[in-house]
N, C-alpha and C positions, 0 to 999 in steps of 0.2 A: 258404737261398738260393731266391726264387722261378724257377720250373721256368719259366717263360712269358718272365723275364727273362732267366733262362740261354739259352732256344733263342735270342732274340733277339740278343744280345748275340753267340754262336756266330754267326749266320745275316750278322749285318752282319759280323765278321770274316772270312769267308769271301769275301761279295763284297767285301772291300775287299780282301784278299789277291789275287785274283783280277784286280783296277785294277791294284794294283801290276805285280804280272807283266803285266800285257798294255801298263805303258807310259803307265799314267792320268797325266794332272795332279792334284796333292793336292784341290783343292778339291772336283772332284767326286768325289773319295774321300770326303772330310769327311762331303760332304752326304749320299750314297749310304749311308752308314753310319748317321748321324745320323736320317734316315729313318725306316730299318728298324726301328730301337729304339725312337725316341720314339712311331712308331704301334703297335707291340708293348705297351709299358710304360705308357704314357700319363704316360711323366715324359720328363726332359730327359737327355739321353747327353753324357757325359765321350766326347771321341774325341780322340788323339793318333798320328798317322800320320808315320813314316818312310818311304826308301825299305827298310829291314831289319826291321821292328818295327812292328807296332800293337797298343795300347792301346784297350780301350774298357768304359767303368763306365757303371753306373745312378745317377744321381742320388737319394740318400735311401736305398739300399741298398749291399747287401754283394755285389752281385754285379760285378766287376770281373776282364774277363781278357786276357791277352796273348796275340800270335800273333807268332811271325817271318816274315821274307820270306826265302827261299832264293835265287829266283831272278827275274831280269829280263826281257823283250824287249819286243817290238813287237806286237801283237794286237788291232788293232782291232775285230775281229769278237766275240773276247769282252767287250772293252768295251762295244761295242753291247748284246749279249745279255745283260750283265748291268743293265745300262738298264732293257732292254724289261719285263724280268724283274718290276724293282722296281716300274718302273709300273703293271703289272700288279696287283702286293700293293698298292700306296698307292691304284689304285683300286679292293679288294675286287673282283676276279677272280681274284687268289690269295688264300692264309692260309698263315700264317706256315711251317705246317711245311711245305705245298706248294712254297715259295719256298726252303725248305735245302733240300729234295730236290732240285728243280731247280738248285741254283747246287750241290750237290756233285758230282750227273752233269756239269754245263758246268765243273766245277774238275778231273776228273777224264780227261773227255775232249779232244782234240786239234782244235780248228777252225785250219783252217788250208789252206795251198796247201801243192800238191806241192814239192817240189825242184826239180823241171824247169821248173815254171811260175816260182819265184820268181828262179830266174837268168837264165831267159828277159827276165823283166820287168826285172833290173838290167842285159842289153845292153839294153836300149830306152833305159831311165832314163840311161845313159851316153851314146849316143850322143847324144838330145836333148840332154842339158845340157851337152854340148860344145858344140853348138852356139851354145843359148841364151849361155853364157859366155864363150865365144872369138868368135863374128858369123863363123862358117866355115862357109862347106857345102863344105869337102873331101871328096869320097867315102871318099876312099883314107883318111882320120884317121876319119870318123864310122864304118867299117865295122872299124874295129881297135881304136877304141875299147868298141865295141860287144864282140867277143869280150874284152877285155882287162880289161872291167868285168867279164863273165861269170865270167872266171877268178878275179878277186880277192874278188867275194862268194859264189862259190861254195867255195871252200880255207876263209873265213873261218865261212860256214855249217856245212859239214863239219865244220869244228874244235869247234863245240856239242856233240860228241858225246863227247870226250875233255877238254873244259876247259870251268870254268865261268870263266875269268879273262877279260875281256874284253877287255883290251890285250894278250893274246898272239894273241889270233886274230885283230886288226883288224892286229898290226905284222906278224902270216906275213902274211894275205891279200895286206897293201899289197905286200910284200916279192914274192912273188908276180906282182901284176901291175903291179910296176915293171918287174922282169924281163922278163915280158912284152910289157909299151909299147917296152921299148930294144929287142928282139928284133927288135920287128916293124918298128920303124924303118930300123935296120942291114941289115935284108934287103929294106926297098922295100917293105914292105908299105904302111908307112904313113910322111907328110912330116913333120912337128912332134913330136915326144914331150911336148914344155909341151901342145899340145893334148890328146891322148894320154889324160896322166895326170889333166889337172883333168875330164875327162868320166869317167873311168873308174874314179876314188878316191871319186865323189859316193856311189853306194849303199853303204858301209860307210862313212862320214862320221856322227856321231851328231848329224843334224839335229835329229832330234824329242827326245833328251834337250834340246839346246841349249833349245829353242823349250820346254821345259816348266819347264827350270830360270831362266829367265825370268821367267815366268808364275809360277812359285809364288814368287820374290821379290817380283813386285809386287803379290801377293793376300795376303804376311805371311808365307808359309812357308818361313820363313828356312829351316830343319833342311833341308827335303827341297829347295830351291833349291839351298842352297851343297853339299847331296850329288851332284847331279845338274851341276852345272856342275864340279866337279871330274873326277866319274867323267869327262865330257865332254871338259874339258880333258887329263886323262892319255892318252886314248882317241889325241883329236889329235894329242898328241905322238907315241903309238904309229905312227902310218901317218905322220908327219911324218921322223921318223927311219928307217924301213924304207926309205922314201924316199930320203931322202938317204944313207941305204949304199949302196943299187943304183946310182943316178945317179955316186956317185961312185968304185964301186970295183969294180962290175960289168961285164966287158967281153965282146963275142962275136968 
């Protein structure tokens, strides 16, 4: 097994594990991978990407290895970084072993916002798209919405830590700040609860799977499309049903 093709073949598994976790669409997975090897080897790369599994062989040889994926989320900063990264190697300012050392520190370490900053940012994202969706500037809905969003992606964040099952923490969260929305209703905080809840259920909504299982149907990638809209669709039903137990059997 050529040594020069093993690093390489490792080095694009790695960044491509790395895509998956932070949330990539397949394609530039493909290619990000496909890259690394082909300017390595100076042959052509077998690449087969899931969102749990990638594959990646040398053409003409015997070097062919697997990786699993364990886990999922959203990170775009590593996705960037491992961009910049490749670019870097593709225009000779890296070399190859340069570019594993580097993508196994950035695979290892944490880019990321605090906790307080990312709850912070889901009352914003709620209150606005209560807005944007309902055409209200009620103060008294956008300012309860705003904590109520807070609440339901924060419980659902916190749960990262105890579960990797993704429909249980997105149906506590909802469950959570349905509660929440009717609470704040019943005591005056806030007029509407319909408004409430469509402002404040958006930052744990799985926009960007939706928007990438999509995207990889219409580029061919049927596997990681129909994975990614299903995971999607259970998800929805997750905060769809939390939902509707609170609304209809939750009382203060």
């Amino acid at each position: 097994m050529n040594k020069k093709d093993t690093l390489a073949v490792n080095t694009g598994l790695i960044a491509g594990r790395i895509l998956i976790e932070g949330g990539s669409e397949m394609e530039r997975i493909n290619k990000t991978i496909k890259e690394i090897v082909n300017k390595a080897s100076d042959k052509d790369s077998q690449v087969f990407t899931s969102l749990t599994a990638i594959m990646v062989g040398v053409q003409d040889s015997s070097t062919m290895m697997f990786e699993q994926v364990e886990g999922r989320g959203i990170n775009l900063e590593k996705i960037y970084q491992v961009d910049i990264l490749v670019k870097q190697y593709i225009n000779d300012e890296l070399s190859l072993e340069e570019l594993y050392v580097k993508l196994k520190y950035l695979e290892k370490n944490i880019i990321d916002f605090s906790f307080l900053t990312k709850v912070a940012a889901a009352a914003v994202e709620s209150a606005f798209l209560m807005v944007i969706f309902t055409q209200s500037l009620a103060y008294n809905d956008m300012l309860w919405t705003g904590v109520v969003g807070a609440i339901g992606y924060a419980l659902a964040t916190y749960l990262l830590k105890y579960t990797k099952i993704p429909f249980i923490r997105e149906f506590l969260g909802s469950l959570a700040l349905g509660a929440a929305a009717l609470f704040g209703v019943r005591m005056g905080f806030a007029d509407n609860i319909n408004y409430v809840i469509i402002g404040a259920v958006m930052p744990i909504v799985p926009g960007v799977a939706i928007t990438n299982s999509i995207r990889d149907l219409i580029e061919g990638n049927l596997v990681s499309g129909i994975e990614r809209g299903f995971e999607a669709t259970l998800t929805i039903f997750a905060i769809v049903s939390a939902l509707a137990l609170v609304l209809q059997y939750v009382t203060f």
